[in-house]
C-alpha positions as CSV (number, residue, x, y, z in Angstrom):
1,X,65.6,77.0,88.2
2,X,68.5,74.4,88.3
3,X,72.1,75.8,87.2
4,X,74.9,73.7,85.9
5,X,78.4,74.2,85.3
6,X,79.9,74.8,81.6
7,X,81.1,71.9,80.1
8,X,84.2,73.2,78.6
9,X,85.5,75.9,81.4
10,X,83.9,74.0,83.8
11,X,84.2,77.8,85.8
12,X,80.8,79.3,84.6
13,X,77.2,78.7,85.5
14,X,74.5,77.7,82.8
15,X,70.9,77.2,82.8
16,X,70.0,73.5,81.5
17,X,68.7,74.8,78.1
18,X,72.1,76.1,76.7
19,X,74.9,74.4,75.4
20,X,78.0,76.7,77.1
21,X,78.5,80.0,78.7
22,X,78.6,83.2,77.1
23,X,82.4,83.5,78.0
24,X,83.5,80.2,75.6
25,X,80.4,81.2,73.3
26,X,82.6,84.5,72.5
27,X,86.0,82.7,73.0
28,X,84.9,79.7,70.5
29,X,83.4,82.3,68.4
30,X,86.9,84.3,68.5
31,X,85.9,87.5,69.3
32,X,87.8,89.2,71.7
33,X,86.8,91.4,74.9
34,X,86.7,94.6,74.1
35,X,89.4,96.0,75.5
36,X,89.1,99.3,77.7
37,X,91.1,102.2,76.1
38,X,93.4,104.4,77.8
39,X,93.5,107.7,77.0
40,X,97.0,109.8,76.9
41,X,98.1,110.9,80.5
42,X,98.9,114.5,79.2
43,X,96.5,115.4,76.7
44,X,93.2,112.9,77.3
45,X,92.4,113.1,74.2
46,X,94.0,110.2,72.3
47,X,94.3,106.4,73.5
48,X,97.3,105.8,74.7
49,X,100.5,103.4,73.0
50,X,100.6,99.9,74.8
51,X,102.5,99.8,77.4
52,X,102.8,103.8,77.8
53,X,100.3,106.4,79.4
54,X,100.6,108.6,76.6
55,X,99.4,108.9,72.7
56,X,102.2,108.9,69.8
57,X,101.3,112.8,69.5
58,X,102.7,113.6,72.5
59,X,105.6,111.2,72.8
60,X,107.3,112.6,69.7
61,X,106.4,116.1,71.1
62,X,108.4,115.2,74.8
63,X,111.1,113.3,72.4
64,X,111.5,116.5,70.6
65,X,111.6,118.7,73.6
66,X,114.3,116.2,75.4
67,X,116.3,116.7,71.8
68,X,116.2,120.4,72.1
69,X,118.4,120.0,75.6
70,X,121.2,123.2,76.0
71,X,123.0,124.5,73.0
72,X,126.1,122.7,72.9
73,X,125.1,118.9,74.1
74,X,123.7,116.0,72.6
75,X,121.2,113.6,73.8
76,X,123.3,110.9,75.4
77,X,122.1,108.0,73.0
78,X,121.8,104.6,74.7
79,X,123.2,101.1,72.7
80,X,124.8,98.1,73.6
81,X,127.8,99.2,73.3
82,X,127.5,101.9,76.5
83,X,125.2,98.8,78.6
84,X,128.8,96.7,78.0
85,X,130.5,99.4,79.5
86,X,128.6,99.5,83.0
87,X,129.4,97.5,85.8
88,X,127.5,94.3,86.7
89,X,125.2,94.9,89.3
90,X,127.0,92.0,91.2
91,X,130.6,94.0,91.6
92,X,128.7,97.1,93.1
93,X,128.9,97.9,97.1
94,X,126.2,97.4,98.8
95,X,124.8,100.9,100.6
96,X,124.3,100.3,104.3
97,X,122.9,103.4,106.4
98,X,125.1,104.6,109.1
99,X,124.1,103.6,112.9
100,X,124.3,106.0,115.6
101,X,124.0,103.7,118.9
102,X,121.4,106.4,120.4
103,X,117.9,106.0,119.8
104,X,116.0,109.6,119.3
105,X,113.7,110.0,121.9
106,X,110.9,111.6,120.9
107,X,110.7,109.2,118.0
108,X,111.2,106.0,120.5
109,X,110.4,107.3,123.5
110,X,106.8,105.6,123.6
111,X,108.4,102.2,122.7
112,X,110.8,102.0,126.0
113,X,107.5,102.2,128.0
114,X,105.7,99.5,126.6
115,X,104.8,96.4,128.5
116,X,105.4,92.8,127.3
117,X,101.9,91.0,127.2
118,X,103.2,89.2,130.5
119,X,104.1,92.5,131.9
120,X,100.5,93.7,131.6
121,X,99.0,90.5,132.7
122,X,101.1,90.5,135.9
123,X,100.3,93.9,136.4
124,X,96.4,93.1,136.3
125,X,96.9,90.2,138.2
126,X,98.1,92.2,141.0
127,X,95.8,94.8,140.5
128,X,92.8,92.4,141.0
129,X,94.9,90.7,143.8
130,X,94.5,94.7,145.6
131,X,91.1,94.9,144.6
132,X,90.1,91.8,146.5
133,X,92.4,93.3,149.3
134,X,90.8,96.2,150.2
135,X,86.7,95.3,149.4
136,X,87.9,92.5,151.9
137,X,89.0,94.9,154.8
């Protein structure tokens, strides 16, 4: 049984008797995949809102318990207004980590003993050089 290419996606095999695959059969058709639905992080229960892990159910419940902060404070709402306030990322310092000079040795100890690849060829060299020494005494 000979298999051809799809016309239109040209992607997709086909046997000779039908017209297109069954991927631009659905797609011409207009039906969509069938999407897989995720259910809520928290309660499993519920599919989940695009583009979050959990259902509507339980974001107005953590909503509510982030309202419900201390007596006495408000939820800091965020706008545009308090974004205009913030500086640029471009005006901020850039955080570089503090170098000591001495390298720990337990953590680099190993790495002041390693050969360079010529190192260990030099070193086999010789040792094959010995070899031939002493089988030829």
């Amino acid at each position: 049984m000979t298999l051809i290419k799809c016309p239109r996606c040209d992607l997709n095999y086909i046997t000779p008797d039908q017209k297109y695959c069954k991927i631009c059969l659905r797609e011409m058709k207009g039906e969509n995949d069938a999407e897989e639905v995720e259910l809520c992080s928290i309660c499993n229960e519920a599919p989940a809102l695009p583009g979050k892990d959990v259902c509507l159910f339980c974001l107005k419940e953590m909503n509510k318990s982030n309202q419900d902060g201390p007596e006495g404070t408000e939820p800091e709402s965020v706008d545009a207004a308090n974004i205009g306030d913030m500086d640029s990322v471009s005006s901020m310092d850039e955080i570089i980590p503090e170098e000591d000079g001495e390298i720990d040795d337990q953590e680099y100890g190993e790495m002041e003993h390693e050969l360079s690849l010529e190192e260990v060829q030099e070193n086999e060299e010789k040792e094959a050089l010995d070899e031939e020494e002493e089988d030829g005494e």
